[in-house]
N, C-alpha and C positions, 0 to 999 in steps of 0.2 A: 740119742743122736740130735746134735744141735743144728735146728733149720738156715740154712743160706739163701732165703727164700728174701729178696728187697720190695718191703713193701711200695705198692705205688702209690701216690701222688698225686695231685692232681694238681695242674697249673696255675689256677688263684692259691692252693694251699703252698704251692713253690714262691708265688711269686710274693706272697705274705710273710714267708719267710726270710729266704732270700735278697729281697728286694725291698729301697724306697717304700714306706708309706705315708708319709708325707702329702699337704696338700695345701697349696695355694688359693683354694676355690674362696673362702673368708674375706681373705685380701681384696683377691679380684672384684667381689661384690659389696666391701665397702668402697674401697675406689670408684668405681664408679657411681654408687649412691654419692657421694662427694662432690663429683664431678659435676651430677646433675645439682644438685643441690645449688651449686656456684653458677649452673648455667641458668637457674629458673630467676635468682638474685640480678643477675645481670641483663635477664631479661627484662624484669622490672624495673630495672633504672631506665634502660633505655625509653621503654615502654609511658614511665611516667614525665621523664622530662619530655620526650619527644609527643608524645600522643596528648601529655596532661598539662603540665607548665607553660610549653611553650606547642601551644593546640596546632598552630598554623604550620608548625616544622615538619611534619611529618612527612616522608619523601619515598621514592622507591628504596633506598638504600637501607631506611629502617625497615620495609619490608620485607628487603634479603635479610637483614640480621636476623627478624624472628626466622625463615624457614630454616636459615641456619642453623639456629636455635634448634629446635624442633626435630631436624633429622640427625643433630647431634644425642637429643635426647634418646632420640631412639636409636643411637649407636650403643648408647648406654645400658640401654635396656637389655638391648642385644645381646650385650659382653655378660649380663647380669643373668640372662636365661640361657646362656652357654656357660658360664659357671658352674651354675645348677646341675647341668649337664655331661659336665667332665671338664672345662675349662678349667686347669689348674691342678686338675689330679694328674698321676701318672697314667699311662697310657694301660697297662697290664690289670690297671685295677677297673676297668670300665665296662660294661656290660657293650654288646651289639650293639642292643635296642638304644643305649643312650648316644652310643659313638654316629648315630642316623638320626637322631635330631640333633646332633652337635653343629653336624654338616651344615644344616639349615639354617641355624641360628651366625654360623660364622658363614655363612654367605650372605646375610641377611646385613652383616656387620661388616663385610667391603663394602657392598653397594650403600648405606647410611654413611660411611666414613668418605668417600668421593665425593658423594653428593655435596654433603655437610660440608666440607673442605670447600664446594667449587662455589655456595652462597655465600660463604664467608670470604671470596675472593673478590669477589663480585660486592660484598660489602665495602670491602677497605676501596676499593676501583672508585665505587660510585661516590665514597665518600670524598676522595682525590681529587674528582672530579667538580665536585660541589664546593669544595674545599676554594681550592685556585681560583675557578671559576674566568679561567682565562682560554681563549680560542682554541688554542694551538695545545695547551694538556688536553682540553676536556676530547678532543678532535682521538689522541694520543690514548687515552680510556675508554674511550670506545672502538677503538681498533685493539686494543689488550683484551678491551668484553669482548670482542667478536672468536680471537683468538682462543679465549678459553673456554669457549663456550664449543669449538670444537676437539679441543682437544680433550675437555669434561666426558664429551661423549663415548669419545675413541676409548677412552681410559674403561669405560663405564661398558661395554663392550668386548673390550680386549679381557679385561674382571671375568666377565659371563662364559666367553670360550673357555680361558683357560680352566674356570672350576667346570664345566659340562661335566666332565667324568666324574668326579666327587661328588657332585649333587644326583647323578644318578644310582649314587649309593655303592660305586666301587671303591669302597674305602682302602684296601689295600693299593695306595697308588703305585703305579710304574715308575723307573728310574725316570726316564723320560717325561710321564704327568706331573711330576714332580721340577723336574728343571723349568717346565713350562710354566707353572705356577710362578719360579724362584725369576725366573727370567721379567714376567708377567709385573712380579711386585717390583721387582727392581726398576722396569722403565716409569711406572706409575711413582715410585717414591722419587726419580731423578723430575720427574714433569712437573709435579707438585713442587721440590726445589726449587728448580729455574722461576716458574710462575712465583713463590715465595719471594726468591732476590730481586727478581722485578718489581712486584708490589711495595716492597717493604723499603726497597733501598731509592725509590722513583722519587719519593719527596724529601729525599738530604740531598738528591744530583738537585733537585730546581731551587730550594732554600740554601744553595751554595753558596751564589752571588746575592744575594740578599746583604744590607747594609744594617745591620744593625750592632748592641754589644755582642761580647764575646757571652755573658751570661744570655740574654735574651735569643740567641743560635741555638744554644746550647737548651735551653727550655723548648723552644720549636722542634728540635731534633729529638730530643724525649716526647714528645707527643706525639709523631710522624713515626719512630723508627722502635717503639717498642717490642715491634712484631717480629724487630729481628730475634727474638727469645723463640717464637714459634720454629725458624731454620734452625735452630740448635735445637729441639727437640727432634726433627725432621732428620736430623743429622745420626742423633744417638737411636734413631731408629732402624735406619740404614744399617748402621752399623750392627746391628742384632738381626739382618733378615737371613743371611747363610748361616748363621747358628743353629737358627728358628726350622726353618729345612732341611738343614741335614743332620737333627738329631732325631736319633731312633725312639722316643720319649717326647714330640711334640706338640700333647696337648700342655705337656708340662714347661716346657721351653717355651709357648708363646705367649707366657704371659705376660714378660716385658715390654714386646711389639706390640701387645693387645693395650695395653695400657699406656704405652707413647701414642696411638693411634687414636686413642681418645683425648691423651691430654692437646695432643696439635690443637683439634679448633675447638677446644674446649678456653686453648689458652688465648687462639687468637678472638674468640669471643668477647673476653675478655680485656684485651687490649683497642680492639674495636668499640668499646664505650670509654676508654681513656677521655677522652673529648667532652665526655660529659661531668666527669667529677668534679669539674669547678663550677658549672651550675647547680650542684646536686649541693654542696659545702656552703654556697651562698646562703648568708643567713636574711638579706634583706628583702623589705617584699616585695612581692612582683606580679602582676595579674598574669594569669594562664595565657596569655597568647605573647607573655614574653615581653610585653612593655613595660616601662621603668613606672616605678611607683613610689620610690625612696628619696630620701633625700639628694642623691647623687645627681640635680641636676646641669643642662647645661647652661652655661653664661656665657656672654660674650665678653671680653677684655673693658667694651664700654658699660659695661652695667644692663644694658639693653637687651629685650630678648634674643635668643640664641638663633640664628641662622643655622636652619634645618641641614644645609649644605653644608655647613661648616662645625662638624660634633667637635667638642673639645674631647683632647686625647687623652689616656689615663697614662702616657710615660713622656718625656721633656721631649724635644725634639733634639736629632745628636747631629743637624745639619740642614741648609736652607731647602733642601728639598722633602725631607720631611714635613714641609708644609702643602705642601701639593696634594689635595685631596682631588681624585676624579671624582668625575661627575657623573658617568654615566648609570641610566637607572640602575645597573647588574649590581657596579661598584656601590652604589648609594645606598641597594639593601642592604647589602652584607656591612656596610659601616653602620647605620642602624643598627643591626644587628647587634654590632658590638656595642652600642649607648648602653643598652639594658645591662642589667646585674646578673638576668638571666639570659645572657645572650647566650647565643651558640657558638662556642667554643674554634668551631672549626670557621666561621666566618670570621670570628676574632684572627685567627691566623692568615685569613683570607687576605682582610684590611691590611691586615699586618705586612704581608708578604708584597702586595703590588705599591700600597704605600713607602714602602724602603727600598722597593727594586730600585726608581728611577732611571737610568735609561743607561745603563750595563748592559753591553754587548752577552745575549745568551739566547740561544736558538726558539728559547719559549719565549721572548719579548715581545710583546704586541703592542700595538698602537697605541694609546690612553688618550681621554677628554680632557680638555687643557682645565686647568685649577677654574675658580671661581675666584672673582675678583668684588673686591668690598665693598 
């Protein structure tokens, strides 16, 4: 008699069968080693021109970039010890015990990824601010800090509610713990947005009216609007968050979101020492606190030593007001500033910017100290 007797099964032996085995966990954990790798790099640049080269520049805004820095690293880590974890494996293939420290690790990695995002916002803000160095921005950047510094909160908050249930270990979420989550990330990725086009798009509205060439615009706007690359990552992230929640498989599905959510301020980090690579490339020499020591000095037209008030300019003038150099102390650092070989970059634009405005009707206009006369 032949038996009809179906042997059973057991549900990892099904699901090995059956099912995906496949696994993402590799990838995820080089990426992010990568990631850090390029953030510890770019923290040494800043680190060295701003703290070493040129010793006196050091400012609060370098020191949002390190904590930046810093809690992006430990997003990193984050994504790198949920990995380990099951981060990238299929979901069928995962023990209990690992799916309860996964929780941990990916709640550990919102709150690093908000944070990190809202120093590095606070970066580019303060550097805006230092940058221009005119009344009415700087006035303008600290009502934007004020702003995100509540809305950083709220975010950092409304995060904690909605995981409550998941971090007390009911991993099986409800339709509803679930929407709340999906609801949760979505107002946090639109906040983050908006705060992004603000930041990133505030200095091509005020170098709009600016008088200069069409090349030298266009160099200003590369330097000021790189970070529009971060809203495009910001964007393709979005775009993968109702994937990422409503697939019955998502520690495998979040690995894309997990990995745009690192590249964001990993990239605005990134773009946030733009400003420095042309001190970093200068080859001539310069004492550490940023004063000229090279041949590049200044002369006046009569052979005579140079009038400290009157730097000569390293591009032609394209119009009689181009000679108009202000006088007041604020303006007279930041042109200093730009004498040196190691100047700072962002005062270079500084000069640059109130120097070519000249007296173009634009709500940011302020008053200026009448030229110096010979």
């Amino acid at each position: 008699m032949i038996s009809t007797t179906i042997p059973r099964i057991t549900l990892e032996r099904a699901a090995t069968v059956y099912l995906p085995t496949d696994t993402k966990q590799p990838l995820v954990i080089g990426l992010a080693a990568a990631f850090t790798a390029i953030i510890i790099i770019f923290m040494g640049i800043r680190i060295y021109i701003r703290g070493y080269r040129m010793r006196r520049s050091w400012k609060i805004d370098d020191t949002m970039f390190i904590l930046s820095s810093i809690f992006t690293i430990a997003q990193c880590v984050a994504v790198q010890l949920s990995a380990s974890q099951g981060l990238g494996a299929h979901l069928w293939r995962l023990p209990f015990s690992t799916l309860t420290r996964f929780t941990v690790y990916s709640f550990v990695l919102v709150l690093a990824y908000n944070i990190s995002f809202s120093f590095i916002k606070a970066t580019f803000l303060l550097q805006h601010r230092r940058a221009f160095g005119l009344p009415s921005i700087m006035r303008l950047c600290d009502i934007l800090l004020g702003i995100m510094l509540l809305i950083s909160v709220a975010l950092l908050i409304m995060n904690g509610v909605a995981m409550k249930s998941y971090l007390a270990g009911n991993l099986l979420l409800t339709v509803q713990n679930i929407d709340k989550i999906t609801t949760v990330t979505y107002i946090t990725a639109g906040a983050h947005l908006v705060s992004d086009i603000v930041i990133f798009i505030l200095p091509m509205v005020v170098l709009w009216p600016v008088r200069v060439t069409k090349t030298q615009k266009i160099g200003l706007y590369a330097s000021f609007g790189v970070g529009v690359f971060t809203i495009v990552i910001l964007i393709f992230k979005i775009v993968n968050i109702s994937e990422t929640f409503s697939s019955p498989d998502p520690s495998y599905q979040v690995v894309t979101a997990t990995v745009l959510a690192i590249a964001e301020p990993t990239s605005a980090i990134v773009f946030a020492c733009a400003p420095f690579i042309r001190p970093l490339l200068q080859r001539g020499g310069a004492s550490k606190d940023g004063s000229h020591s090279s041949s590049r000095h200044l002369t006046s037209t009569s052979g005579n030593q140079a009038d400290p008030m009157r730097p000569e300019r390293s591009m032609q003038p394209q119009s009689p007001e181009c000679l108009s150099i202000p006088t007041s102390p604020q303006m007279v650092r930041i042109i200093e500033a730009e004498r040196s070989i190691d100047g700072d970059i962002e005062d270079y634009h500084a000069a640059l910017f109130v120097e070519r405005r000249g007296n173009s009707m634009n709500p940011f206009t302020t008053q200026l100290s009448s030229p110096t006369k010979d």
